[in-house]
Backbone as XML, in Angstrom:
<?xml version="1.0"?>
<chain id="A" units="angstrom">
  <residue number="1" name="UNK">
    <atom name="N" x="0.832" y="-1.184" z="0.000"/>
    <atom name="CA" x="0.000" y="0.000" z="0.000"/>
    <atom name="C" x="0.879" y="1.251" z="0.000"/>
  </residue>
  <residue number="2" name="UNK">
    <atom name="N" x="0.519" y="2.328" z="-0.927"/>
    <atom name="CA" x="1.664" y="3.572" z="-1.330"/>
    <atom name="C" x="0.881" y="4.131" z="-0.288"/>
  </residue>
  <residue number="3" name="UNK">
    <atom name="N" x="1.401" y="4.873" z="0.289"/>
    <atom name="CA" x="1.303" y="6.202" z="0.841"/>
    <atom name="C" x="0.750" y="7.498" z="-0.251"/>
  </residue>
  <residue number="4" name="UNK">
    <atom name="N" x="-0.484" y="8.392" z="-0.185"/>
    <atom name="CA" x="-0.723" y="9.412" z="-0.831"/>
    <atom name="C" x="-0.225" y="10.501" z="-0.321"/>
  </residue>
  <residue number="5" name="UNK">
    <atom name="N" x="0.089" y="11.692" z="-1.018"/>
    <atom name="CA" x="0.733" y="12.527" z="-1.197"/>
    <atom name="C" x="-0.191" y="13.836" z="-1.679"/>
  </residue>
  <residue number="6" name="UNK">
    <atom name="N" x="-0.405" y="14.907" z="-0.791"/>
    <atom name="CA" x="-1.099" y="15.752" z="-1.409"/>
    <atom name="C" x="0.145" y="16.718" z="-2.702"/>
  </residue>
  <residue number="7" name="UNK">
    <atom name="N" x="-0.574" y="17.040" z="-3.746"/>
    <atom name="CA" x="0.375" y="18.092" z="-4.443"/>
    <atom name="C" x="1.146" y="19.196" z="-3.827"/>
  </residue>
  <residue number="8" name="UNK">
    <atom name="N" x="2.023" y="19.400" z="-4.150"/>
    <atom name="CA" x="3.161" y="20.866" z="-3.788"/>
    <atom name="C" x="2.624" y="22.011" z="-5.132"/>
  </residue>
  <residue number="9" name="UNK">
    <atom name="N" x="2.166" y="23.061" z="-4.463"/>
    <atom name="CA" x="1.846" y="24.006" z="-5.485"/>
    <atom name="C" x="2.934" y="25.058" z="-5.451"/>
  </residue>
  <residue number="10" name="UNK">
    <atom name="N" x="3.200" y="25.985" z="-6.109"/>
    <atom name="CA" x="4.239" y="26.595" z="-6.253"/>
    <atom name="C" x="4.000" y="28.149" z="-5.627"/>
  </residue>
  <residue number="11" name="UNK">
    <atom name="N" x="4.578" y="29.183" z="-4.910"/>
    <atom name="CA" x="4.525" y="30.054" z="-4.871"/>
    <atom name="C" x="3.360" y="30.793" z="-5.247"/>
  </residue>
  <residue number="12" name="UNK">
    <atom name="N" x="3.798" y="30.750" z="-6.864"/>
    <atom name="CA" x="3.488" y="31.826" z="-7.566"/>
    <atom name="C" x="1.637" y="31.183" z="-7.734"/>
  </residue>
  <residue number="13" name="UNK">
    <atom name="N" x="1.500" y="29.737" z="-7.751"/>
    <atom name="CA" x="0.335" y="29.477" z="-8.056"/>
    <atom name="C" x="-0.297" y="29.701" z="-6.836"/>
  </residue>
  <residue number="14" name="UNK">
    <atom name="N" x="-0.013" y="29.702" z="-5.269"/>
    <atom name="CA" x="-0.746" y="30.070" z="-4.383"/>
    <atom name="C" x="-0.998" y="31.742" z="-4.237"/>
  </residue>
  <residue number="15" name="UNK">
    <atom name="N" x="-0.634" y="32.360" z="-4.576"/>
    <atom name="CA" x="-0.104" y="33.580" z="-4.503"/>
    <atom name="C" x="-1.833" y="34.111" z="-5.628"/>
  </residue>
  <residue number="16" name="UNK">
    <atom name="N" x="-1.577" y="33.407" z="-7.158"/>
    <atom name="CA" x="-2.890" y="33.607" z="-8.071"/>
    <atom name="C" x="-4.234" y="33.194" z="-6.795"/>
  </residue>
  <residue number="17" name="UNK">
    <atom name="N" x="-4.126" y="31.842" z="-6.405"/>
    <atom name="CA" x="-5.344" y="31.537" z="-5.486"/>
    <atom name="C" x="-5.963" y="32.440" z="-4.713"/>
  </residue>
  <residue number="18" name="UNK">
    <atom name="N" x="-4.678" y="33.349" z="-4.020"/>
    <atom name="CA" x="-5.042" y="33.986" z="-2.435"/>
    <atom name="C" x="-5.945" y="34.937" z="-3.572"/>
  </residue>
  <residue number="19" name="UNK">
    <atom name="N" x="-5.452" y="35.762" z="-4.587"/>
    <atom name="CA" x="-6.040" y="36.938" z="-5.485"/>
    <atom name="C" x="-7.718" y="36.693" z="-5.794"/>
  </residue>
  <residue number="20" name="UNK">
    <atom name="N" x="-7.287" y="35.303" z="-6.384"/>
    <atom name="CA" x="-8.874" y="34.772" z="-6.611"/>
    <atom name="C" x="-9.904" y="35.185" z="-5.566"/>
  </residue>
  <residue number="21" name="UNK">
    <atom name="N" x="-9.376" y="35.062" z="-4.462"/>
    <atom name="CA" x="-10.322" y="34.703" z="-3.268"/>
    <atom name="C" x="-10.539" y="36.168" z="-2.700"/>
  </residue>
  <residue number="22" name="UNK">
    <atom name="N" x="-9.214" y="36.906" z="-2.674"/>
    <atom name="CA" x="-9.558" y="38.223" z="-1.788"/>
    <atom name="C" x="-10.354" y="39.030" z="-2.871"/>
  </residue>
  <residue number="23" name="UNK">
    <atom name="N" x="-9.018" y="39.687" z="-3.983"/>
    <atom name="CA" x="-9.747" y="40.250" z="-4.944"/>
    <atom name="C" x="-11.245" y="39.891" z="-5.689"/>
  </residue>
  <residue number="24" name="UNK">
    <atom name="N" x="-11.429" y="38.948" z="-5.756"/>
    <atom name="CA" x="-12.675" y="38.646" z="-6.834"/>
    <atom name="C" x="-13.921" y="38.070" z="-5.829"/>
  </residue>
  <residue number="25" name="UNK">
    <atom name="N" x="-13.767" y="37.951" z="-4.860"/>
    <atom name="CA" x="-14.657" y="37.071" z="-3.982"/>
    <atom name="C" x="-15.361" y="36.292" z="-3.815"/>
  </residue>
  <residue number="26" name="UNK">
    <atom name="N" x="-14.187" y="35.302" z="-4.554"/>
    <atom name="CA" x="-14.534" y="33.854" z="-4.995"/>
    <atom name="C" x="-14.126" y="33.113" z="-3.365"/>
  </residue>
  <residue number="27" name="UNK">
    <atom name="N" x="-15.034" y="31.979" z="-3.444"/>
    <atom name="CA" x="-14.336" y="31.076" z="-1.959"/>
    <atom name="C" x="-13.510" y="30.643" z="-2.520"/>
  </residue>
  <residue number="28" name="UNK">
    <atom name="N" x="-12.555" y="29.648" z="-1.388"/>
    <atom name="CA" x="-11.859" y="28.845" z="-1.655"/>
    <atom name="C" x="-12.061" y="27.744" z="-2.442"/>
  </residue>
  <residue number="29" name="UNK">
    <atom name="N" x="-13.545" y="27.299" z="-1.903"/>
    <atom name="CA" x="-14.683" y="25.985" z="-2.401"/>
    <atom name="C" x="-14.287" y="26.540" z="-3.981"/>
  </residue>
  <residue number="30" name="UNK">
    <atom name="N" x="-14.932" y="27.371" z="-4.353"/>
    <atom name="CA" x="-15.219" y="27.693" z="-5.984"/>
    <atom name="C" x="-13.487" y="27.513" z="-6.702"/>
  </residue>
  <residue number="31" name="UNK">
    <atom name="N" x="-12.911" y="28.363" z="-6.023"/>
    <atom name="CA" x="-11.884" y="28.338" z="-6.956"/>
    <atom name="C" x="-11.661" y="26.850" z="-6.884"/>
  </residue>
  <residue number="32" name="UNK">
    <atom name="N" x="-11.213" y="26.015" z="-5.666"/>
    <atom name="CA" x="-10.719" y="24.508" z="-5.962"/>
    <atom name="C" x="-11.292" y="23.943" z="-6.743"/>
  </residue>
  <residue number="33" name="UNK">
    <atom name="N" x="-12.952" y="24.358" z="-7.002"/>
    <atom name="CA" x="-13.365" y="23.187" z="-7.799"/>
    <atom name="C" x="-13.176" y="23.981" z="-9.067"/>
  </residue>
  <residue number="34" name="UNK">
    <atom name="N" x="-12.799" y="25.061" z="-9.533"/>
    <atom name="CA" x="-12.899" y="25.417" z="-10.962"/>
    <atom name="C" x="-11.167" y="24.870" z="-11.355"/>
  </residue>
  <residue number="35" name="UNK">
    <atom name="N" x="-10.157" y="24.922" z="-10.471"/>
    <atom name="CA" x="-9.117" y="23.900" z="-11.039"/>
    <atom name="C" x="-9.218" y="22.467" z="-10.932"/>
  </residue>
  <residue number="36" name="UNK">
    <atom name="N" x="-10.117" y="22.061" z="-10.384"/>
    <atom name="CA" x="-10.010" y="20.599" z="-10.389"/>
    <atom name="C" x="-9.905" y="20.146" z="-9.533"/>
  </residue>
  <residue number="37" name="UNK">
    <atom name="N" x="-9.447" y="20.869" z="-8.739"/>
    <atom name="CA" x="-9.156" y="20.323" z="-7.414"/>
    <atom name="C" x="-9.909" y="20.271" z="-5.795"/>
  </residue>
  <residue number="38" name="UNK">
    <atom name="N" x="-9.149" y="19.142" z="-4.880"/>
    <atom name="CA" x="-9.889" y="19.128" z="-3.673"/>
    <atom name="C" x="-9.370" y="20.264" z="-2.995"/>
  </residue>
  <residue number="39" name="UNK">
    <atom name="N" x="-10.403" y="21.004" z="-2.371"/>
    <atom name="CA" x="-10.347" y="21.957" z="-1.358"/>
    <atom name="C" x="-9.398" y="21.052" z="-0.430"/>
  </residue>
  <residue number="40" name="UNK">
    <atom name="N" x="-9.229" y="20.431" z="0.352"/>
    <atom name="CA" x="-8.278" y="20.462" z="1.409"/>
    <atom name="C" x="-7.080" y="20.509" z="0.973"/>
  </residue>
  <residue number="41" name="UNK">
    <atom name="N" x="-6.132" y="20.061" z="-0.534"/>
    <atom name="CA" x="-5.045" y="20.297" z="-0.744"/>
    <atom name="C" x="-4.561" y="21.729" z="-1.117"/>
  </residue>
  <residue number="42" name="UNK">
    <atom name="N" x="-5.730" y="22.640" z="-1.196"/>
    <atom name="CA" x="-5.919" y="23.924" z="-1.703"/>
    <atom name="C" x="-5.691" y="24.872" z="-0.429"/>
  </residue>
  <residue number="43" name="UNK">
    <atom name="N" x="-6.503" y="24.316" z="0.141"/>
    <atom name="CA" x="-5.959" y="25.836" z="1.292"/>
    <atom name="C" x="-5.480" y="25.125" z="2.966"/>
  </residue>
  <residue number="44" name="UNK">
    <atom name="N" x="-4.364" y="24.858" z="2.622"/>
    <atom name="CA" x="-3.540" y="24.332" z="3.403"/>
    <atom name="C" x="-2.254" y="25.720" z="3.151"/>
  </residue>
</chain>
């Protein structure tokens, strides 16, 4: 059995997220799911 691994996002891509969320006043929820992704690897 592997061990899972949440993704490593980069700087610059958390940095776009925080913008999403403050500037535009998108949640966290929305933006994760408009990349694809699970909210808990997102705003960690």
């Amino acid at each position: 059995m592997s061990k899972r691994t949440r993704p490593t996002y980069s700087p610059e891509f958390r940095l776009e997220l925080t913008k999403e969320v403050i500037v535009n006043g998108r949640s966290v929820h929305e933006v994760a799911e408009s990349l694809g992704s699970d909210i808990s690897s997102v705003d960690k």
